[in-house]
Every structure is written in C-alpha cells, then in structure tokens.
C-alpha positions in Angstrom: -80.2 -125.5 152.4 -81.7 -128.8 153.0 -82.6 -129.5 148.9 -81.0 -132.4 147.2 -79.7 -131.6 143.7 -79.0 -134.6 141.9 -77.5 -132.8 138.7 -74.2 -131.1 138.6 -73.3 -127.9 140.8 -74.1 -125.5 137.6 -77.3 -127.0 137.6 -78.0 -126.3 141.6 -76.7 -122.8 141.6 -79.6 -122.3 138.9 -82.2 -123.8 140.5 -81.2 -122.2 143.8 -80.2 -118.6 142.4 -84.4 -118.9 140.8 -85.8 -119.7 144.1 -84.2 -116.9 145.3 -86.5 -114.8 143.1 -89.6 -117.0 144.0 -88.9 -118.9 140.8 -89.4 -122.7 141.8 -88.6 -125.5 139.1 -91.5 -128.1 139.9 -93.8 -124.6 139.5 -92.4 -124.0 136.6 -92.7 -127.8 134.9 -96.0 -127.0 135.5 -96.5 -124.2 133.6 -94.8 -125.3 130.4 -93.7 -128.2 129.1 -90.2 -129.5 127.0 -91.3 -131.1 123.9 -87.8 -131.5 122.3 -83.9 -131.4 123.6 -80.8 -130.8 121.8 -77.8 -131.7 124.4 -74.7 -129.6 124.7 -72.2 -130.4 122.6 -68.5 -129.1 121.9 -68.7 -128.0 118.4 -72.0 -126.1 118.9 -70.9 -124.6 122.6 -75.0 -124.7 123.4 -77.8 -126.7 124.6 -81.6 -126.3 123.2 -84.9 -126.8 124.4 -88.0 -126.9 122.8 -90.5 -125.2 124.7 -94.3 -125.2 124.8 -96.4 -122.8 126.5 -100.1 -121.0 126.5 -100.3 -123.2 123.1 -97.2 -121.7 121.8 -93.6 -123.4 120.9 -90.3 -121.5 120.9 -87.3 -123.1 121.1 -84.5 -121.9 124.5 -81.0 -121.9 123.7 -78.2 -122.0 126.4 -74.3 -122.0 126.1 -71.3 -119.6 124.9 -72.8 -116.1 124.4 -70.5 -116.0 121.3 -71.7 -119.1 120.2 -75.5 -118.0 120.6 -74.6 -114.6 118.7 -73.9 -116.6 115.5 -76.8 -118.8 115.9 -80.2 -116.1 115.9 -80.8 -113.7 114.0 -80.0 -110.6 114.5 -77.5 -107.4 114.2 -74.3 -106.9 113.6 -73.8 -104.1 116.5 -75.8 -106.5 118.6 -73.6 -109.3 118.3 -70.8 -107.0 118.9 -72.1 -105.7 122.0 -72.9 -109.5 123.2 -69.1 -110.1 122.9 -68.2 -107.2 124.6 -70.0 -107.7 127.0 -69.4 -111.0 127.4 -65.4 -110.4 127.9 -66.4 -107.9 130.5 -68.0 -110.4 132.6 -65.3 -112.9 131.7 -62.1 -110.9 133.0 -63.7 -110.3 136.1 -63.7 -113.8 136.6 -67.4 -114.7 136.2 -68.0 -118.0 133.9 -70.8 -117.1 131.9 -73.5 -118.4 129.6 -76.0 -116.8 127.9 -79.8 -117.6 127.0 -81.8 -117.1 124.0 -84.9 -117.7 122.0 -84.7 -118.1 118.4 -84.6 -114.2 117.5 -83.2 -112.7 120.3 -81.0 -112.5 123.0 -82.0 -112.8 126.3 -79.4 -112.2 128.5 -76.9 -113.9 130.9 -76.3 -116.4 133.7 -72.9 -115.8 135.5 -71.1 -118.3 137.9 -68.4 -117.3 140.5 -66.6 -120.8 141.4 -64.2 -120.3 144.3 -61.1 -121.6 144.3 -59.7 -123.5 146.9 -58.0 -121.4 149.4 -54.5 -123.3 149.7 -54.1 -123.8 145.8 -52.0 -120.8 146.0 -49.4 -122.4 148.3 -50.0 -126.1 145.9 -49.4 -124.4 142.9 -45.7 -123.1 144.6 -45.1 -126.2 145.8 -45.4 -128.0 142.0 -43.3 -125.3 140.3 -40.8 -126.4 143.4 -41.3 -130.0 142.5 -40.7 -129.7 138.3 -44.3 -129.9 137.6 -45.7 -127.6 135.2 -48.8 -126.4 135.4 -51.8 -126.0 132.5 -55.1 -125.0 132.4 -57.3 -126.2 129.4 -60.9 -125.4 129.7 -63.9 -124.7 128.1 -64.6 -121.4 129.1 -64.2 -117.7 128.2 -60.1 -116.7 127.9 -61.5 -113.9 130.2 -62.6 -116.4 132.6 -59.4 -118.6 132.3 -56.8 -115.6 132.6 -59.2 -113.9 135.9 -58.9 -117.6 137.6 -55.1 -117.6 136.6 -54.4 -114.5 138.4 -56.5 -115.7 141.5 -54.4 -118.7 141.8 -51.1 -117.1 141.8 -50.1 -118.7 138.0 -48.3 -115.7 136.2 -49.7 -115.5 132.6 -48.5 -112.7 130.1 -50.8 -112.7 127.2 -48.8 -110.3 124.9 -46.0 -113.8 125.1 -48.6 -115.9 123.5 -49.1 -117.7 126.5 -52.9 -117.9 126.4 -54.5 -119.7 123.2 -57.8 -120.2 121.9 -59.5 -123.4 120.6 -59.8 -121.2 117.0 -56.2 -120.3 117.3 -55.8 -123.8 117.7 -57.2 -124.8 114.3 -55.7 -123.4 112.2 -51.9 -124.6 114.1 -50.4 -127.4 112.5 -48.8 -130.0 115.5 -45.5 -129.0 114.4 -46.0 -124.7 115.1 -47.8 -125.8 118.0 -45.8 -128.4 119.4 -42.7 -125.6 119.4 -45.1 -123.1 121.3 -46.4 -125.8 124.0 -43.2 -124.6 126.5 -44.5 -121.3 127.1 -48.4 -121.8 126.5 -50.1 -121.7 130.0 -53.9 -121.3 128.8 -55.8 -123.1 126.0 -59.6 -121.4 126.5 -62.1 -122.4 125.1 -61.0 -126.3 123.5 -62.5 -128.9 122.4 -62.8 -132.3 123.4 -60.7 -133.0 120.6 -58.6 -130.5 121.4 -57.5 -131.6 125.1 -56.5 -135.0 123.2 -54.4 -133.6 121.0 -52.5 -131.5 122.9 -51.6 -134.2 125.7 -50.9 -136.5 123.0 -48.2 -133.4 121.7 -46.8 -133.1 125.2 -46.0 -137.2 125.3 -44.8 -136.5 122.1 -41.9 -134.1 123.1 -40.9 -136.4 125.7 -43.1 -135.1 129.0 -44.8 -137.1 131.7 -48.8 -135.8 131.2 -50.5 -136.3 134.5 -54.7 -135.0 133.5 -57.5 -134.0 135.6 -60.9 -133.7 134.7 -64.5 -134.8 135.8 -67.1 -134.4 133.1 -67.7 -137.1 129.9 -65.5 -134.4 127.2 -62.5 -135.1 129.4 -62.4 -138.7 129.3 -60.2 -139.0 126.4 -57.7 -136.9 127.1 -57.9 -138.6 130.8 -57.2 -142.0 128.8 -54.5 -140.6 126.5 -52.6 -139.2 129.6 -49.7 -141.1 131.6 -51.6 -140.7 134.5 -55.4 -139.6 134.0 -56.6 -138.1 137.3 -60.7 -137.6 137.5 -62.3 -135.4 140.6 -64.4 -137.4 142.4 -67.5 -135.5 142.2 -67.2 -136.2 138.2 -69.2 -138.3 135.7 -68.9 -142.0 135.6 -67.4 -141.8 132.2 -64.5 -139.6 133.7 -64.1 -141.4 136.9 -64.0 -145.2 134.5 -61.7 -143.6 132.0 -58.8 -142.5 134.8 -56.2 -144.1 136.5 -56.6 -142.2 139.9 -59.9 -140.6 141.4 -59.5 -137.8 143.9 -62.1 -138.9 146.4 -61.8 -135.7 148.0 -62.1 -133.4 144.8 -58.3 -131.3 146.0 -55.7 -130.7 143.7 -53.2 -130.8 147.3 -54.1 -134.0 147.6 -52.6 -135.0 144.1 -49.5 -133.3 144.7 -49.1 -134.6 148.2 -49.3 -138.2 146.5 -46.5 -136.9 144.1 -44.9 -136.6 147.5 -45.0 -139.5 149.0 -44.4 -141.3 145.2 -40.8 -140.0 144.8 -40.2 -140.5 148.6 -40.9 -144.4 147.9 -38.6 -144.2 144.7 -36.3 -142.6 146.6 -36.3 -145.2 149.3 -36.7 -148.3 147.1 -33.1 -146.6 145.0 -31.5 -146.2 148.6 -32.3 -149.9 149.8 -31.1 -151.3 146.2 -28.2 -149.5 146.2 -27.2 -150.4 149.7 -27.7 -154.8 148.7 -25.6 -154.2 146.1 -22.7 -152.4 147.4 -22.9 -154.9 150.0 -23.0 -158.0 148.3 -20.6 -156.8 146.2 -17.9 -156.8 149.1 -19.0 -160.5 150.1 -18.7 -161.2 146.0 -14.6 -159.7 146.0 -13.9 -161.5 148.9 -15.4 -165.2 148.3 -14.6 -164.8 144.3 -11.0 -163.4 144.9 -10.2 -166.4 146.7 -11.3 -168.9 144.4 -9.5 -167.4 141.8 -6.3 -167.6 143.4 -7.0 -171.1 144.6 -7.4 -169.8 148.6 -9.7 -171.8 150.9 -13.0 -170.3 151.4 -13.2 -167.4 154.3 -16.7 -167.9 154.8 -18.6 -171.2 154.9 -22.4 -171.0 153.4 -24.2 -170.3 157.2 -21.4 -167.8 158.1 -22.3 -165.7 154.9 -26.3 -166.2 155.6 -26.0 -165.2 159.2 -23.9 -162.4 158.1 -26.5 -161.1 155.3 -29.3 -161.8 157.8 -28.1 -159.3 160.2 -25.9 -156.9 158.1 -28.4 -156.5 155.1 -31.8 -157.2 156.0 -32.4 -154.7 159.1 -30.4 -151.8 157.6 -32.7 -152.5 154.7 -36.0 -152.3 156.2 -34.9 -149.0 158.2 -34.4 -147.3 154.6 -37.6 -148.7 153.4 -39.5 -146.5 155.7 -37.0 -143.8 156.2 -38.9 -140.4 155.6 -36.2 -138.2 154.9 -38.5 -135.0 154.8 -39.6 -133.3 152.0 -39.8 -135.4 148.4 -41.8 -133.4 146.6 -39.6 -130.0 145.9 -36.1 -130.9 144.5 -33.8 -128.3 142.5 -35.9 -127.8 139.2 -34.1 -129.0 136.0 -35.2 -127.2 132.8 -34.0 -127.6 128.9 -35.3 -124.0 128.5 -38.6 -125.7 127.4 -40.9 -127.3 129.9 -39.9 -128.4 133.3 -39.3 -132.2 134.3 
C-alpha cells in the first residue's frame, strides 16, 4: 500500500497483482534484461519486448488476444479457442489482454475497473437533460456491452446498436452517418476512428462534448465542440482539451452542464427584462416627439428611473437559482437527442 507507481493504473495493478505471487519487478530486472521495444500502437493492438535471458533472446508480446492470435504461429482450433475464450472473459466484464512469445500463447491478464457508484443516477440525469450518451473504446465488445449493463445504459445488440472498429471499415460516412442515432457502442476503434465519428456527429448538426485521458484520444478531444480530458490522463490529452476534470468524475461534468444552462438561462431572463423595459421608456419618449408633445421625462428623471427600476431587478435575476437546469423536457427528431 505504501508503493509509488509512476505509470498508469494498468501498469500498477500488474506490478501489484505479481507481488502478490512473490513476483517483484526490480527482482526481475535483475534477472533478464530488455534489449529491444516495440510500443503499443492502434493498428497492431500489442506491445513487444525483446527479451534476454540465461544467454537466450525471445521476443514478449502483450495486447488484444485476437490480435496476438493472428500474429504467432500456430493452429487454427487454437486461435479459435483464444477468441472464445477471450469473449468469455469479456462479457463478464473483465478487460483483458493476453501475453505471448513468438510461438505460443501464453495466457491472460484480466482487469476489473469499477465504475463509479453514482454513474448510474449521472447517466439518468443526462438522458433527462438531452444528452446522449456513447461509449467508444478500445476494448473487447464483451467488455464494452458487460460495463454498459453495469452502468444502467440499455444496449440491444440484435438493433445494431453495438459496432466494431472492423464493421467500421468497411462503412462508408454516408451508411454510417444514418446508423449513428441508434449506435451506443463502437468497440474496439481506432484513433482514427474516434475522429471520424465525432467529426460525423458535428456533421449531422450535434453538439460533441469528448472525454478521454490517454495520447490516441487527443484528436478526437481537439475535433470535439467541447473536448473534456480526465485529469489523471497524459499531458497530450490534458493539452489537447478544452476542460480537465481535476477530479477524474463524469458527475462533475454534468453538474457543470448544470450550472451552464442555469447561467444562459439567467443571462436570457436579465436581457429580456432591459429590453422590455426600455422599450416602454422608448414608446413613451419617442411617441411624444412624434406628435410634437413636450418631453415627459427630462435626461436625470429617465437615469434615476433606469438606476432603480432596471439595475437591481437585473442583478437579482443574474443570480437567481431557479432549481434544477440541467433536466428539461427532452426534444428528439426521432434521431439523436439535443
């Protein structure tokens, strides 16, 4: 409990699950050494390393188990039963990698990650607001559809309302932008992918608010209205967003939509009450110029009378609360929600 991890959270639950086991990283540095690295990246789905121990090299790959299957050699039925098993783990809501060597598979690593306990009661309060909800991630469909469930965000797969980053491909932006109202899951996307479907959502005319923390969000986080990075995220993420959420809860986002549309809504209420108001002083003094009447207000009258009869009223509605701004009837065009 008292270890500082300064990688990310998949990388401490690693380190911290081994020591369980009496498997201790700085023992193990010692006993072999990395000679050569191949980062994860998006197209692969995997991260190698280039091992060398007792005089021997073999390279360690890590990533999508589906992605691993195509890369060693080996079987047919054993590929098969690495993706079965794989979307076992997966719909029971693990997140899962796997490990291999350059001829074999070696097995898995699986991750629970908790959700929050209030998202459930966030997530109501959205739909209430007009804000439709999306998840696009990385990970297994399993893994995606098990977290939707948890969460309370109904998902019926048999509607096509769960696509894959290979689905994706082959949909031209015109099929797919006609399918984006009822699509609640793109699994296992791209980079590139993320950007092109917020750019398709600003494209049909939506507000695209985007949350993300690691270095593949950033450009969807840029190419989003509002790009919204957690703020235990990546530099890259937190530099490419217009809002960081310091305390890494979704609530926290919508209870800022809350308090946005309570200022709108104040800011409309004070404009329209100036207007109206001038607009009585503007009949009275124009109406009697036009029919050649003496003035019925001289120029410190009408400022003492706008001093007291618009500015007061005018701060009050500028901080009147008014209760709740955030959920308002939701108005729908049978496609996405305002």
């Amino acid at each position: 409990e008292e270890w500082r991890v300064t990688k990310g959270p998949l990388h401490a639950a690693v380190a911290k699950a081994s020591a369980d086991y009496r498997v201790f990283l700085e023992d193990t540095k010692k006993k072999m050494e990395v000679t050569d690295y191949r980062p994860f990246n998006s197209k692969n789905k995997f991260s190698a390393a280039q091992i060398k121990k007792d005089g021997k090299t073999v390279w360690i790959y890590t990533g999508a188990p589906e992605a691993l299957a195509r890369e060693i050699q080996t079987t047919k039925e054993k590929k098969e039963e690495i993706q079965k098993e794989t979307n076992r783990l997966a719909r029971q809501g693990w997140r899962v990698l796997g490990v291999a060597e350059a001829h074999s598979f070696l097995g898995y690593l699986v991750f629970k990650d908790p959700v929050r306990p209030k998202i459930k009661e966030t997530l109501q309060k959205t739909k209430a607001a007009g804000i439709r909800t999306v998840i696009l991630t990385g990970d297994h469909k399993g893994t995606a559809l098990s977290v939707a469930h948890e969460i309370g965000l109904e998902v019926n797969e048999a509607e096509g309302e769960v696509v894959t980053g290979e689905e994706l491909q082959n949909m031209k932006d015109v099929e797919l932008e006609s399918k984006l109202y009822k699509i609640k899951i793109f699994a296992r996307i791209s980079p590139e992918d993320k950007l092109r479907i917020v750019e398709l959502y600003k494209k049909t005319g939506k507000i695209v608010a985007m949350t993300g923390d690691g270095v593949n969000d950033a450009p969807a986080l840029q190419a989003a209205n509002i790009g919204v990075a957690v703020g235990s995220g990546t530099d890259v993420a937190r530099g490419a967003s217009d809002l960081v959420l310091l305390d890494n809860n979704f609530e926290t986002l919508v209870t800022a939509v809350g308090e946005g549309r309570r200022i709108l809504g104040n800011v409309k209420k004070t404009i329209i009450y100036l207007l109206s108001d001038s607009l009585n002083e503007l009949f009275l003094i124009g109406g009697a110029i036009l029919f050649g009447l003496p003035l019925p207000l001289n120029a410190l009258q009408i400022l003492w009378v706008n001093f007291f009869s618009d500015s007061f009223p005018a701060i009050a509605f500028a901080f009147e609360d008014g209760g709740d701004h955030l959920t308002r009837p939701a108005k729908t065009d049978g496609k996405l929600l305002d």
